[in-house]
C-alpha positions in Angstrom: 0.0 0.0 0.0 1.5 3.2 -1.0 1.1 6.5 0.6 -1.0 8.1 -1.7 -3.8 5.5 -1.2 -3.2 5.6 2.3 -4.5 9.0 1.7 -7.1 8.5 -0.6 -8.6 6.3 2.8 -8.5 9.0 5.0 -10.3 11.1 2.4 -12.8 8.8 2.1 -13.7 8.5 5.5 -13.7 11.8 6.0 -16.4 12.7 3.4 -18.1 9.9 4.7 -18.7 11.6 8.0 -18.9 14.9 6.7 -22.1 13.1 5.0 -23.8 12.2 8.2 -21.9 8.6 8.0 -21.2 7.6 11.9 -18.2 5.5 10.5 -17.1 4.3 7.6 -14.8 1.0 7.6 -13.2 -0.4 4.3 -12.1 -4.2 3.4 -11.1 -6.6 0.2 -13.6 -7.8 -2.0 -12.7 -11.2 -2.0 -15.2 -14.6 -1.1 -16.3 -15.1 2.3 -15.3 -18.6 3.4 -16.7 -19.2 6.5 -19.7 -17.4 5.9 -20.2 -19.0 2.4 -20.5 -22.3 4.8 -22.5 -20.5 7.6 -25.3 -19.2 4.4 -25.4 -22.7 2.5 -26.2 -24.6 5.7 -28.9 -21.8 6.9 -30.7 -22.1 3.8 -30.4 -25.9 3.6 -32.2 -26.1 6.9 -34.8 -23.6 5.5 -34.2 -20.8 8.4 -35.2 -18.5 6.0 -38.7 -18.8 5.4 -41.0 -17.1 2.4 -37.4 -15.2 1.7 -37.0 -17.4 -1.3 -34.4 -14.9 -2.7 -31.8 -15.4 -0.4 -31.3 -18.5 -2.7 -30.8 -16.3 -5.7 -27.4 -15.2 -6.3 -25.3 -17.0 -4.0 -22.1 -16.8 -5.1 -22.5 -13.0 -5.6 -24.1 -13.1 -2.3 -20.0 -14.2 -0.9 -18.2 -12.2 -2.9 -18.5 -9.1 -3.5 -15.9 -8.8 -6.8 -18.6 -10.9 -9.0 -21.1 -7.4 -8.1 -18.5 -5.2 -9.9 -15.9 -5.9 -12.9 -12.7 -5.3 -11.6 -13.8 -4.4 -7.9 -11.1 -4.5 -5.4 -12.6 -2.6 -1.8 -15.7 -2.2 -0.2 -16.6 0.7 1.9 -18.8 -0.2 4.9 -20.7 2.5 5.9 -23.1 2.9 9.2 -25.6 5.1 9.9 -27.5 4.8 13.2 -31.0 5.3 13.7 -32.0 5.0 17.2 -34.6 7.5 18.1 -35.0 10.4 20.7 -38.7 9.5 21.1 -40.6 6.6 21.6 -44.7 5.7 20.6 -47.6 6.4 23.3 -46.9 3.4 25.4 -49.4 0.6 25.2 -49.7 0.7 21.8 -48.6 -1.4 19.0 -45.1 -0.9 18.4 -42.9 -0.4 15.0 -39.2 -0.8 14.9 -37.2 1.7 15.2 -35.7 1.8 12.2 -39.1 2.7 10.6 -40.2 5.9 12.6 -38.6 7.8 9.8 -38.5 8.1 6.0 -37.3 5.2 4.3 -33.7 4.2 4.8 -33.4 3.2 1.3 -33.4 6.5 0.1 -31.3 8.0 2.4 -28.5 6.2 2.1 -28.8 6.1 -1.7 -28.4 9.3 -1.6 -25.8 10.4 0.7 -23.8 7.4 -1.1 -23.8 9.0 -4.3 -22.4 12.1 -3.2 -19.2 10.3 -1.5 -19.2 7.6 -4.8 -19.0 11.3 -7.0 -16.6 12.6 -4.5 -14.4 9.8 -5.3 -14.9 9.6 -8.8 -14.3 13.5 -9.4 -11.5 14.6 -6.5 -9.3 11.5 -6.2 -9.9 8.4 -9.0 -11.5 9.5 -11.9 -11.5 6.3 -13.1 -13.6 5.2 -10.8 -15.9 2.3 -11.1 -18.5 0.9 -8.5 -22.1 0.3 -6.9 -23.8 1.6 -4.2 -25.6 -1.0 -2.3 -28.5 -0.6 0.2 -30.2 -3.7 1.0 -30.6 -3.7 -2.8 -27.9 -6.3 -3.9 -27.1 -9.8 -2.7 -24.3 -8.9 -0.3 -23.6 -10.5 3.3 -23.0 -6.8 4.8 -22.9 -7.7 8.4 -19.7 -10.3 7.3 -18.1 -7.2 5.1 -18.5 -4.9 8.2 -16.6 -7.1 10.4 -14.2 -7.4 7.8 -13.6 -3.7 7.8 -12.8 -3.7 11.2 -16.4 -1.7 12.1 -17.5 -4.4 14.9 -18.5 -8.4 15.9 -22.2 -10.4 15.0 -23.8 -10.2 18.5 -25.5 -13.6 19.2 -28.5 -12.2 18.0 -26.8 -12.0 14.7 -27.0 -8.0 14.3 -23.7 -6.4 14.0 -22.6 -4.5 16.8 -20.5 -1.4 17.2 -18.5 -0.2 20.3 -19.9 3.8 20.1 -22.7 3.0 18.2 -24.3 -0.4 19.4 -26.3 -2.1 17.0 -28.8 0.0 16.0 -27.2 1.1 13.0 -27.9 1.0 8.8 -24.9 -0.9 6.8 -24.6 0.1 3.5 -21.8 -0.2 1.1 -19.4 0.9 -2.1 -18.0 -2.1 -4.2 -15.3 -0.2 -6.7 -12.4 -0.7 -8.5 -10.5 1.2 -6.5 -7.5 -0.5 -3.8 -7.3 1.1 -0.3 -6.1 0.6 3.2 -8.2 -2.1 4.6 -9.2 -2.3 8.0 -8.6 -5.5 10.5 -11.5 -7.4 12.6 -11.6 -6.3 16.0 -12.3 -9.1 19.2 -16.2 -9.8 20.0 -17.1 -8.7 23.4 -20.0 -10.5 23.9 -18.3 -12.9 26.1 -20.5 -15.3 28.0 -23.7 -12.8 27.8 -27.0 -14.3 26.3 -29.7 -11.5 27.4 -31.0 -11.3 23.7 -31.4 -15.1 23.7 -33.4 -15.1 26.4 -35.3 -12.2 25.6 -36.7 -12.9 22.6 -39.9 -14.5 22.8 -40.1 -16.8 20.4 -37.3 -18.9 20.7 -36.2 -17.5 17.2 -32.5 -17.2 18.1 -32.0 -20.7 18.1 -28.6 -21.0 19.3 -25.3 -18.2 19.1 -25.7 -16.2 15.7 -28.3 -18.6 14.2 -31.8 -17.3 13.6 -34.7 -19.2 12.5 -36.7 -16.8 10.2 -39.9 -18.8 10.8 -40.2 -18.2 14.0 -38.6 -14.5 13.9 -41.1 -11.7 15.0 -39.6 -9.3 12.4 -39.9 -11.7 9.4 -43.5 -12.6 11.0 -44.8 -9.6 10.6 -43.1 -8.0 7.8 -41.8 -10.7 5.1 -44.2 -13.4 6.2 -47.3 -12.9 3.9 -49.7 -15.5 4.8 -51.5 -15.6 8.7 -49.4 -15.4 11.3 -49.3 -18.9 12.9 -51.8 -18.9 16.0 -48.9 -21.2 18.4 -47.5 -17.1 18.5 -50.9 -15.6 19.9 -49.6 -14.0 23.2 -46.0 -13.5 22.2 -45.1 -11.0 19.8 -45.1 -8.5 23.1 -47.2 -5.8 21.2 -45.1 -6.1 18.2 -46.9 -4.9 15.4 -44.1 -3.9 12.6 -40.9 -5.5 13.2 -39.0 -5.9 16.5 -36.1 -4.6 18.7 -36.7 -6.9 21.8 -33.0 -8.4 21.3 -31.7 -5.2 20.5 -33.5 -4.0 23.4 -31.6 -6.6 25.6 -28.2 -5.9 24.7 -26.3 -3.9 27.1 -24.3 -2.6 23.7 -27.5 -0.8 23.2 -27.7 0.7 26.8 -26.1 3.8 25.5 -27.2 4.1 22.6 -27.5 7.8 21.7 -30.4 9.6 19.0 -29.3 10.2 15.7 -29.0 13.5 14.1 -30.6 12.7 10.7 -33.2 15.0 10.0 -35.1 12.4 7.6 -35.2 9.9 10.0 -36.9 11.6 12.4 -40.4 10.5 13.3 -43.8 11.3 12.2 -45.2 13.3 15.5 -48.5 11.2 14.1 -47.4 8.2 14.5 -45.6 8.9 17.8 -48.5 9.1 19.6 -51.4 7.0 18.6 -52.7 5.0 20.8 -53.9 1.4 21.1 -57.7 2.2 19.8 -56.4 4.2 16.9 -54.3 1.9 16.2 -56.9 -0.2 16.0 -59.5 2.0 13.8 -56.6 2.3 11.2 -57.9 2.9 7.5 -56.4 2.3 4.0 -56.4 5.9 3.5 -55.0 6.9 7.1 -52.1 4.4 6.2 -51.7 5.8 3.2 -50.9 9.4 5.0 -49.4 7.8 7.8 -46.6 6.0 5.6 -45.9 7.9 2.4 -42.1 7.5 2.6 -41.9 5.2 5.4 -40.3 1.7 5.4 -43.5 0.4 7.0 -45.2 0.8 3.8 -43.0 -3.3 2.9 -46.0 -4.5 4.8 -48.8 -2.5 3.2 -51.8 -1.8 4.7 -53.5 -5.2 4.7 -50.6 -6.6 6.1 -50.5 -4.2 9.2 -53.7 -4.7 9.6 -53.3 -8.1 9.9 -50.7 -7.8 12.5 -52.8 -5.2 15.2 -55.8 -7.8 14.5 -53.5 -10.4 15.5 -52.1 -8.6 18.7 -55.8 -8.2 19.8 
């Protein structure tokens, strides 16, 4: 690594944050082994449910160099999302992550800006993606490999400063850098998220079964929600933080600064029986850039039927 690209990394992580990036980790895109292992055997057991295209694409899904022609680095880049202010307690919660506009967007956005930063102040040749949940593309396994944090056993990455609730999203390009190392998990002998979640989805260290997930229940799941569940989605109605909640990486967690992520004062504080007189055309209002919008409205409605 010479000195110049040494100095094209600092660059690049410096935009990043001038962005609104909270950090910005970069790595080699080269094949996952272990986790090219870890994926076949999840989806040979069939952990992943209705989610019939994590099949698709597999080798691209463990190595990120098949994504672009020529690509040599990926640049991990988090974002976190935890909120200020929480819903009217007592009713039906949404994850976090969806309070505000959708993250999607967002990201896209602020990535372009550093991809043309690159591409017009230090490589003009530049060549290269921007991914944001929008490719098939272990993030969580390039994160670590950029040195940004460890898979809790929950199987969410987790950052020192940041905790976990944070948005990955990433560069693959053509450009070499100065690649970051992985850093020692510190979840040591804790299970708290474990034995949080009420489902029994986190079926042993790292290993979730989808099916039984209250996330994928309530978002990716498109049939009925199975009734052996009545009782235990603890008033989850969009998603679900309960082993976020848990982890005492998350104890400090401190609210972001991004302006579109901010919640809908509306939604914020609904309560139970509003909640429960929800329209197509209230939904409509309610979620016009918002991630909850995945679901749509039959399938939130579903959901607060099914918490009732």
């Amino acid at each position: 690594m010479d000195l110049v690209q040494t100095g094209y990394t600092e660059l690049i992580k410096e935009k990043a944050k001038s962005l609104g990036f909270d950090d910005c980790g970069i790595t080699r895109a080269t094949e996952l082994d272990d986790d090219k292992v870890y994926l076949k055997k999840w989806l040979d057991n069939k952990m992943h449910g209705e989610m019939h295209y994590m099949e698709n694409h597999f080798e691209k899904r463990i190595d990120a160099s098949l994504l672009v022609e020529g690509a040599k680095s990926v640049i991990v880049l988090l974002k976190n999302y935890f909120p200020k202010d929480a819903q009217t307690k007592g009713a039906p919660v949404i994850s976090r992550y969806a309070y505000g506009e959708d993250y999607h967007f967002v990201l896209k956005d602020k990535m372009q800006e550093l991809f043309d930063f690159i591409k017009t102040e230090i490589y003009p040749s530049l060549e290269g993606r921007c991914f944001v949940d929008s490719a098939p593309i272990l993030e969580r396994a390039y994160a670590v490999n950029a040195g940004l944090g460890w898979i809790g056993k929950h199987s969410n990455l987790i950052h020192k400063r940041l905790g976990s609730y944070v948005f990955i999203s990433e560069l693959v390009v053509n450009l070499e850098l100065d690649y970051g190392e992985k850093i020692k998990e510190a979840c040591g002998g804790c299970t708290r998220c474990v034995d949080a979640c009420p489902t029994g989805a986190i079926i042993s260290p790292k290993v979730i079964d989808s099916n039984k997930c209250i996330s994928y229940l309530t978002i990716e799941n498109k049939g009925e929600i199975p009734e052996v569940y009545k009782g235990k989605m603890d008033n989850r109605m969009y998603g679900c933080d309960i082993c976020q909640e848990a982890c005492p990486w998350t104890w400090k967690s401190r609210p972001h600064k991004e302006e579109r992520f901010m919640p809908n004062p509306e939604v914020l504080k609904m309560t139970k029986s509003e909640w429960s007189e929800l329209t197509q055309e209230r939904f409509s209002t309610l979620f016009k850039k918002s991630p909850v919008k995945r679901a749509k409205f039959s399938g939130l409605r579903r959901n607060i039927d099914f918490l009732e």
